[in-house]
C-alpha positions in Angstrom: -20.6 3.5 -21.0 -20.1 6.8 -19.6 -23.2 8.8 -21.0 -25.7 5.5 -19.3 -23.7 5.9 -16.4 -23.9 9.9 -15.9 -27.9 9.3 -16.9 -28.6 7.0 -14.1 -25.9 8.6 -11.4 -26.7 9.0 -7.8 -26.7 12.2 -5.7 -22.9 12.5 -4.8 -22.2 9.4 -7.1 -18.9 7.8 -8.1 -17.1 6.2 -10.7 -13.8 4.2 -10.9 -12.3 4.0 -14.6 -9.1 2.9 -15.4 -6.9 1.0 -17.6 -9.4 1.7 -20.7 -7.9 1.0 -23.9 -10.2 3.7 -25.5 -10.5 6.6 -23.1 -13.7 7.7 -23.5 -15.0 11.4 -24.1 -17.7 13.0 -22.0 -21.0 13.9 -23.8 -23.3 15.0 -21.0 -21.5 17.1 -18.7 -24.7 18.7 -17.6 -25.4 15.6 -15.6 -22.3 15.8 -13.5 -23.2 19.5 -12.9 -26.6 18.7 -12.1 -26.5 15.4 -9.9 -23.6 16.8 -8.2 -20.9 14.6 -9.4 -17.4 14.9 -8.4 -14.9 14.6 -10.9 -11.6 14.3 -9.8 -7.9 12.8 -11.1 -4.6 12.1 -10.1 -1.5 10.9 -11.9 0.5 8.1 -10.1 3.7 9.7 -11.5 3.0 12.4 -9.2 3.7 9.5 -6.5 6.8 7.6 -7.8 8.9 9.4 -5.2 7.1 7.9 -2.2 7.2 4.8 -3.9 10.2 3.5 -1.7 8.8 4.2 1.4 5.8 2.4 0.5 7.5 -0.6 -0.1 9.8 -0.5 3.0 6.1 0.3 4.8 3.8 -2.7 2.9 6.5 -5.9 2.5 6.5 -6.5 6.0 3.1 -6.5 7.0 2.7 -8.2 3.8 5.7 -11.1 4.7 3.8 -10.8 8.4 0.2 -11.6 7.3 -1.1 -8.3 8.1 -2.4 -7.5 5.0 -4.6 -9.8 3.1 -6.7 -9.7 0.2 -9.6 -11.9 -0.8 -10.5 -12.8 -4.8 -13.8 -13.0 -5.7 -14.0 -14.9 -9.2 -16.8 -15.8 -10.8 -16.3 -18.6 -13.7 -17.9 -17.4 -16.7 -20.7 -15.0 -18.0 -23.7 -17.3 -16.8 -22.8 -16.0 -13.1 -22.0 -12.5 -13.8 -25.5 -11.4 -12.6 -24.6 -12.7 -9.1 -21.4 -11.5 -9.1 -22.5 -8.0 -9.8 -25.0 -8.7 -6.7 -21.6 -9.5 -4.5 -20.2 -5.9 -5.7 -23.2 -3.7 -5.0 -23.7 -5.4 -1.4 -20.3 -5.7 -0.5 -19.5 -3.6 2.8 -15.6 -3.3 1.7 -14.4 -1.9 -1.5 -13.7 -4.9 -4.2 -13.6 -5.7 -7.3 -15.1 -8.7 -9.0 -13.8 -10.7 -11.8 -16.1 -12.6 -14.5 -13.6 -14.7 -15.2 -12.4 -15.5 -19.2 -12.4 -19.0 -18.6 
């Protein structure tokens, strides 16, 4: 998925990849030189000390309504074109599941 995705990147593009069972190896590094990528990590390990503070910070507002978060499911492969829509015109950051089911 990578390589198609390097091919067609934006100026200044993104990507988001995580949780991959297979991490997956970079074959066109010229791309991300070229279109300007930015290529960047971070370990959450490097966090675990704030970790408490976070959640003395987040379970109130949480327990107050403060923060929400809104699913956006779509039920089975026959809707995953429109749900892709949803995530490319979406104004917020989210993250659509094609549900299993």
């Amino acid at each position: 998925m990578s390589d198609a995705v390097l091919l067609n990147m934006k100026l200044h593009g993104r990507i988001a990849a995580y949780n991959l069972e297979q991490p997956e190896g970079v074959h066109n590094l010229l791309h991300i030189i070229m279109k300007r990528v930015r290529m960047e990590g971070f370990n959450v390990l490097d966090y675990c000390h704030l970790y408490p503070k976070f959640l003395e910070t987040v379970l109130p507002l949480l327990k107050e309504g403060r923060i929400i978060y809104v699913k956006d499911i779509a039920q089975g492969l026959r809707h995953s074109k429109a749900a892709l829509v949803r995530l490319f015109s979406a104004h917020k950051k989210q993250v659509v599941l094609v549900s299993r089911e």
